[in-house]
C-alpha positions in Angstrom: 160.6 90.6 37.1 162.8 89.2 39.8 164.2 86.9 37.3 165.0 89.6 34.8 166.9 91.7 37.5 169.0 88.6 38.4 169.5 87.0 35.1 167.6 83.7 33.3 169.9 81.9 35.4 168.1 83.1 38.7 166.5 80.3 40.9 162.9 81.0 41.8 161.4 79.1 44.0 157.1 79.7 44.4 155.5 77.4 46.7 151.4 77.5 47.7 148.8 75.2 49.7 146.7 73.4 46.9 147.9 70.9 44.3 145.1 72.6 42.7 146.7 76.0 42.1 149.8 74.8 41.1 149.1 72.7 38.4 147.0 75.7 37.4 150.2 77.9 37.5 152.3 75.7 35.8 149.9 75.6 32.8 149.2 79.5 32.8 153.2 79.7 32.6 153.1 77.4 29.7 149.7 79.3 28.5 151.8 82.9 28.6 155.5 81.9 27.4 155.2 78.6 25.3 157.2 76.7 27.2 157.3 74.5 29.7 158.9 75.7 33.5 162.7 76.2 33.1 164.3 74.3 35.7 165.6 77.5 37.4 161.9 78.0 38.5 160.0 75.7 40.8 156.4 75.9 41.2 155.2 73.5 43.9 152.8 72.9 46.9 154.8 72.9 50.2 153.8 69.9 51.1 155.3 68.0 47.8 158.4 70.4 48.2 158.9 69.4 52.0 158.3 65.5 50.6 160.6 66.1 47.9 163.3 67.0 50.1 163.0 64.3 52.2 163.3 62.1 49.1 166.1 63.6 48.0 167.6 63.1 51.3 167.2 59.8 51.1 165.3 60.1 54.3 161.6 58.1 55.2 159.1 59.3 57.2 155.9 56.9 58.1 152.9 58.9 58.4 150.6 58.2 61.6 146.8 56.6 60.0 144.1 58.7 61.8 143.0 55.5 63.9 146.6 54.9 65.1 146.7 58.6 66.4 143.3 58.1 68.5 144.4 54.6 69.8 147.9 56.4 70.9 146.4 59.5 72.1 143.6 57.7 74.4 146.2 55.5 76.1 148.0 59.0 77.0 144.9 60.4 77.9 143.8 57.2 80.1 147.7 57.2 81.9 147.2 61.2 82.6 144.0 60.8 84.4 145.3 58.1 86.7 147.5 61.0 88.1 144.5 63.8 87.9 141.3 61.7 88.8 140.0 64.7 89.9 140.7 67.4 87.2 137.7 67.3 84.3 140.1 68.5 81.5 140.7 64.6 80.5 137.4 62.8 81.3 135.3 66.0 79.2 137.5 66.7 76.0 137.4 64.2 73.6 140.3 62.3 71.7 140.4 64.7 68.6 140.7 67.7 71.3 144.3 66.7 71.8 145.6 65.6 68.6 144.1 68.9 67.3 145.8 71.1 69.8 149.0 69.1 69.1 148.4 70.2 65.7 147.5 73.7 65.3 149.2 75.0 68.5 152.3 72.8 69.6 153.5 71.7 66.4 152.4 74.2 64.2 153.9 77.3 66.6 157.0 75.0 66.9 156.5 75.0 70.6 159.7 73.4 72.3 158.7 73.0 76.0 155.5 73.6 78.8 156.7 76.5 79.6 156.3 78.7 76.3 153.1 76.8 76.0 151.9 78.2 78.8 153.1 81.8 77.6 151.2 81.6 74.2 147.5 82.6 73.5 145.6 79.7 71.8 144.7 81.5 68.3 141.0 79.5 67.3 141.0 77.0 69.5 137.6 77.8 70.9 137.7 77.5 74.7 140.3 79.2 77.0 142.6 76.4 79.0 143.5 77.2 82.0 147.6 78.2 82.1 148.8 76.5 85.1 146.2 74.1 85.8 144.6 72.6 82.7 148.2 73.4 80.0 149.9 71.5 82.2 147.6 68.3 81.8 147.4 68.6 78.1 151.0 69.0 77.6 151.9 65.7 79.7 149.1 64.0 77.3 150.7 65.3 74.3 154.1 64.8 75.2 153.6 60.8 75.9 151.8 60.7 73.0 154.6 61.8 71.1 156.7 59.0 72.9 154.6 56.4 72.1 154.5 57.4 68.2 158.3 57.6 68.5 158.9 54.0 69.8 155.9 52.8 66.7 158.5 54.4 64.3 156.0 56.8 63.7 155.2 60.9 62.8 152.8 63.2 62.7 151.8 65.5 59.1 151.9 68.3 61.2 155.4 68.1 62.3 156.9 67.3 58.8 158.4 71.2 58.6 160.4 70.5 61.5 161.4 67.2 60.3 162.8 68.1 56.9 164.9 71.1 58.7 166.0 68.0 61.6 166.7 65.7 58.8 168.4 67.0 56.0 171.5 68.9 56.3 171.4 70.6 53.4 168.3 73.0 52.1 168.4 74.0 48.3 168.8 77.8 48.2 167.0 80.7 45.9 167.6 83.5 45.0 163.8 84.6 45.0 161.0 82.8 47.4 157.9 83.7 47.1 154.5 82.2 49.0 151.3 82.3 47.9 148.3 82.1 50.1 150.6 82.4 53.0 148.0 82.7 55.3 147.2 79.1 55.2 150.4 78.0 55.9 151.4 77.4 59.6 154.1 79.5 61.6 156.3 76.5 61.1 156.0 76.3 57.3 156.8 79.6 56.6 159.7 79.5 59.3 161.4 77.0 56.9 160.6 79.1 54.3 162.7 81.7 55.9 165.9 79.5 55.8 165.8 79.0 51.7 167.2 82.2 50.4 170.7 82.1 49.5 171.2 85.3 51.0 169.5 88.6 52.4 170.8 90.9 50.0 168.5 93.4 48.2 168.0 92.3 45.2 166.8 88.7 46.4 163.5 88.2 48.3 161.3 86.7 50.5 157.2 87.5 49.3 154.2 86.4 51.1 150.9 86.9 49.7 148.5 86.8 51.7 144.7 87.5 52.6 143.5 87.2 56.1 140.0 86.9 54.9 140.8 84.2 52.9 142.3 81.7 55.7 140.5 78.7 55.2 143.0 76.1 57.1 144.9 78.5 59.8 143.6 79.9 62.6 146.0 82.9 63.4 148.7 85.0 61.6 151.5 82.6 60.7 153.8 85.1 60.0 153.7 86.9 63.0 153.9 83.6 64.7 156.7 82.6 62.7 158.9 85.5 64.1 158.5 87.1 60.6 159.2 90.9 60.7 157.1 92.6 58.3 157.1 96.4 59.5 157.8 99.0 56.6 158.1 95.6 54.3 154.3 95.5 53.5 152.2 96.9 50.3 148.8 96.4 50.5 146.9 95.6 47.4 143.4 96.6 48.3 141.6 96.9 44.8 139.7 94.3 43.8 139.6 93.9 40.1 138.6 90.6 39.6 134.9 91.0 40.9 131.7 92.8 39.8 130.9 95.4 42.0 127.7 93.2 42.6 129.5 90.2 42.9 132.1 91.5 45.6 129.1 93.7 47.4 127.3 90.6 48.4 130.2 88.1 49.0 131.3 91.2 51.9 128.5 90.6 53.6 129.7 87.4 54.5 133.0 87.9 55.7 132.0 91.4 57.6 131.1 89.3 59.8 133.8 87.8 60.9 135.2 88.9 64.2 138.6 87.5 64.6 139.9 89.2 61.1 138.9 92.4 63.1 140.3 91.6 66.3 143.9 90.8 64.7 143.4 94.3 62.9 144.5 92.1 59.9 141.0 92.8 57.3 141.8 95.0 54.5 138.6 95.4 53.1 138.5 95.1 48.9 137.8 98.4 47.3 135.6 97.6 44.3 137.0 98.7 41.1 133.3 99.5 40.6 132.9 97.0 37.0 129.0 96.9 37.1 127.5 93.3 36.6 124.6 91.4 37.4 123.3 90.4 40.8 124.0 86.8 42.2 121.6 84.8 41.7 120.1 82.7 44.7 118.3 79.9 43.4 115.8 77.7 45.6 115.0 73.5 44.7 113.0 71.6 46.0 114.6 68.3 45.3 118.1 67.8 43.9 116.8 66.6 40.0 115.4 69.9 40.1 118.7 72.0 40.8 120.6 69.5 38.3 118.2 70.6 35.1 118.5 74.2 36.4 122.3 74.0 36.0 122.4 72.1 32.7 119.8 74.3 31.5 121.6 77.4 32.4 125.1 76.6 31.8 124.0 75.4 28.5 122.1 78.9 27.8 125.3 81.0 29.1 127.0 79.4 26.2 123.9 79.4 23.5 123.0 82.8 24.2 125.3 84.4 26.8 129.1 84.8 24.9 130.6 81.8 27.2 132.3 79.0 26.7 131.9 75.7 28.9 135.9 76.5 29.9 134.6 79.8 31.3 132.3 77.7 33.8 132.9 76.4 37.1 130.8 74.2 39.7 131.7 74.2 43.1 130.6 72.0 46.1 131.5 71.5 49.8 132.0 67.5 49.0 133.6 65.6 45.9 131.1 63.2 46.3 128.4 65.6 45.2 130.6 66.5 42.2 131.8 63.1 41.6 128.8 60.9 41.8 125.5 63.0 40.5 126.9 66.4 39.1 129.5 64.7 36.6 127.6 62.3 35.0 124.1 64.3 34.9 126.2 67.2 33.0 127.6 64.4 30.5 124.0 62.7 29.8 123.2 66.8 28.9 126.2 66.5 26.5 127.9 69.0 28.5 131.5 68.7 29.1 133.1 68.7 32.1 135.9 67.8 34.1 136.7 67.0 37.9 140.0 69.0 39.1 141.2 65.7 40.8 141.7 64.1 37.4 145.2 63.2 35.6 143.9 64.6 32.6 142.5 68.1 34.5 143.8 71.2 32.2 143.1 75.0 33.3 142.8 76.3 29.9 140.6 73.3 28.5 137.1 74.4 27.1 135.1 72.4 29.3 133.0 72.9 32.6 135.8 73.0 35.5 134.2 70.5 38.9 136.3 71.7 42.0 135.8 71.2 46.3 135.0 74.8 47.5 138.2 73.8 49.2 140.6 73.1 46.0 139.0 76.8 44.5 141.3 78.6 46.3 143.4 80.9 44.2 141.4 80.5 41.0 138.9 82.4 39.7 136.2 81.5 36.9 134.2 84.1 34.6 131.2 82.5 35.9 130.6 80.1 39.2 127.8 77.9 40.0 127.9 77.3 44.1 125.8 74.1 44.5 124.2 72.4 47.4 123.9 74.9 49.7 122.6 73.4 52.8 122.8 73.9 56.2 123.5 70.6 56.8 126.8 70.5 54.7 128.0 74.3 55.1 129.0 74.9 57.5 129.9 71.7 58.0 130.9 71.5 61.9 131.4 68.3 63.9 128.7 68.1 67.0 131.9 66.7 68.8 134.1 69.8 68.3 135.3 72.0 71.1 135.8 74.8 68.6 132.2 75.2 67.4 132.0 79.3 67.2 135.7 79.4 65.3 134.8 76.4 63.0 132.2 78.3 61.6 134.0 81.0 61.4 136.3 78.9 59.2 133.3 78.0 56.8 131.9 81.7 56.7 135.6 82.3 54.8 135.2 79.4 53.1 131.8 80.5 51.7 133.2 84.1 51.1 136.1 82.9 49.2 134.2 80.3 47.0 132.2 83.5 46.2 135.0 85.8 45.1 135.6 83.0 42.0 133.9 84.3 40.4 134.6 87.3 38.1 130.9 88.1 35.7 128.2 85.9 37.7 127.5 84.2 40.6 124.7 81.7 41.2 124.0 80.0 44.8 121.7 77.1 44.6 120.4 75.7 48.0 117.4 73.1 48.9 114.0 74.9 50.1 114.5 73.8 53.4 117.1 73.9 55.7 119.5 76.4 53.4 123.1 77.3 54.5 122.6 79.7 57.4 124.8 82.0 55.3 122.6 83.0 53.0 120.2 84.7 55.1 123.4 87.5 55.9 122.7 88.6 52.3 120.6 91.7 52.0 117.7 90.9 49.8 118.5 94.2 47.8 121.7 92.7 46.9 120.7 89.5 44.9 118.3 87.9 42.8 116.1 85.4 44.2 114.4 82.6 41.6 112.8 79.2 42.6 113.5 76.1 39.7 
């Protein structure tokens, strides 16, 4: 539309989180129009765009390895502590503590100096730290961390928004921007966002799209963060239309409770456009063979009997190696075809069973979804380590909820006898069918 209004000539730019959506975009665009993307219209992840630009700029950036981080990072921590030896903040957080807080807080919020760190509240980062006696440790830790990565000629994923604004001198600039699943993106993403439109005239726009129930990598409201005004700028699109009124009835009991959504005052509950359905399915195994036949059998019997096509199937799991290793090549011994959404050769609209990370389903949506593997031992997966237990599960309750809400005409959850995903049990018995295979 914005194109239209403008002229063909128009630049659009549309950025997102997954490489999975966009590669799903581009081939809908082709799928709609019959023709590939003009060049007046990007479709990209940020990530590649903010790569791209760095490219372009002739500019290189090495990326910190996860072991050189911790090695850094504990030689901060073990130089702090010889000034605090009797402060507990060092000697009782571990390694990833730091990094993570450098991460989602420091670099994410674009923080610039100790003292707006101390004037900030920690959004999801589990327990409080003390504002004049423990931020002031942390930030030293950080800071000579960051001096340390410097001198190794090195830098952190996390900061690359503020690097591409640093280093090149000259952003492209749109005419229309537009974000989708916005609220994955940190505050410092979408406050480089902010600097690509050619101007702030009417007929040119910023767009965010955004669910708060749907953050799976953010903890917080990036745009609010990012200094983003939206008052008297919002329209809220509350009707759910892709769901069965079953489908969306039992996927809201998982994200109801979710506490934080309501304490932003950021939740818009889904009204159901109220397109009856059948009841998820919950389906209990009590070895994995067992839940492999039950999906081969089924999908295969969707199709036979059921007016879908393999294309109209998806299976989702919380690891690629359950996907990778058994799923794929038990579904191809069954003569079923299918497809991981990591592969070269991955198309949207091809009629074959679609493999995808509950992670990479974000933004899609399948006529039917198989949810595989549900234990508690992998979802919600949270590291015994972590200092952030109560939000990281939080995290994988939205997770769970939005892997649910892929699915448009039926829903199946298969989990192991014992020790099922925790999850389940939030769903009211009335709500779903239960069948053992």
């Amino acid at each position: 539309q914005r194109r239209q209004m403008l002229g063909k000539s128009a630049s659009v730019l549309m950025l997102t989180y997954t490489t999975t959506l966009t590669k799903t975009l581009k081939q809908l665009y082709v799928e709609l129009y019959g023709e590939e993307l003009p060049y007046s219209l990007q479709v990209e992840s940020i990530r590649a765009w903010m790569m791209r630009q760095l490219r372009d700029a002739d500019v290189r950036i090495n990326f910190a390895e996860p072991d050189s981080r911790l090695r850094l990072i504990g030689e901060a921590m073990q130089e702090v502590a010889a000034r605090y030896p009797d402060d507990r903040v060092v000697s009782e957080k571990p390694k990833q503590f730091f990094l993570d807080e450098l991460d989602d807080v420091i670099l994410s919020r674009r923080i610039e100096n100790l003292e707006e760190y101390q004037g900030i509240d920690r959004v999801g980062r589990g327990r409080a730290l003390d504002r004049t006696r423990h931020r002031p440790i942390v930030w030293e830790i950080c800071r000579r961390y960051r001096q340390k990565l410097e001198r190794a000629n090195l830098s952190d994923w996390a900061d690359l928004a503020r690097l591409v604004e640093q280093r090149c001198l000259r952003l492209p600039q749109f005419d229309v921007v537009i974000v989708d699943e916005a609220q994955d993106l940190p505050p410092s993403e979408i406050h480089l966002v902010t600097r690509l439109l050619s101007d702030y005239s009417e007929e040119r726009s910023l767009t965010l799209l955004a669910d708060p129930a749907q953050s799976i990598y953010y903890r917080g409201i990036p745009w609010k963060e990012a200094g983003i005004n939206i008052l008297g700028r919002t329209r809220i699109l509350d009707k759910n239309f892709r769901n069965t009124k079953q489908i969306l009835e039992a996927a809201g009991q998982i994200v109801e409770r979710c506490e934080d959504l309501k304490k932003h005052e950021e939740f818009i509950p889904p009204t159901s456009s109220f397109r009856p359905g059948a009841k998820p399915i919950i389906v209990s195994y009590s070895y994995a063979e067992k839940s492999n036949q039950f999906l081969a059998d089924e999908i295969i019997k969707l199709c036979q009997t059921g007016g879908f096509r393999p294309g109209d199937i998806a299976v989702f799991a919380r690891s690629k190696n359950l996907l990778t290793k058994y799923i794929q090549s038990f579904l191809q011994k069954q003569n079923i075809l299918c497809r991981f959404h990591r592969d070269d050769d991955f198309q949207i609209f091809e009629n074959e069973v679609k493999l995808i990370t509950m992670h990479s389903a974000k933004g899609l949506e399948f006529p039917v979804v198989f949810l595989i593997g549900l234990s508690d031992q992998y979802i919600p997966y949270i590291d015994k380590d972590s200092d952030t237990k109560l939000d990281d599960e939080l995290q994988e309750r939205k997770l769970f909820y939005v892997s649910m809400t892929r699915a448009a005409e039926r829903l199946y959850l298969l989990h192991p006898r014992r020790n099922r995903c925790r999850f389940l049990y939030d769903l009211e018995p009335a709500t779903v069918t239960q069948t053992v295979c």
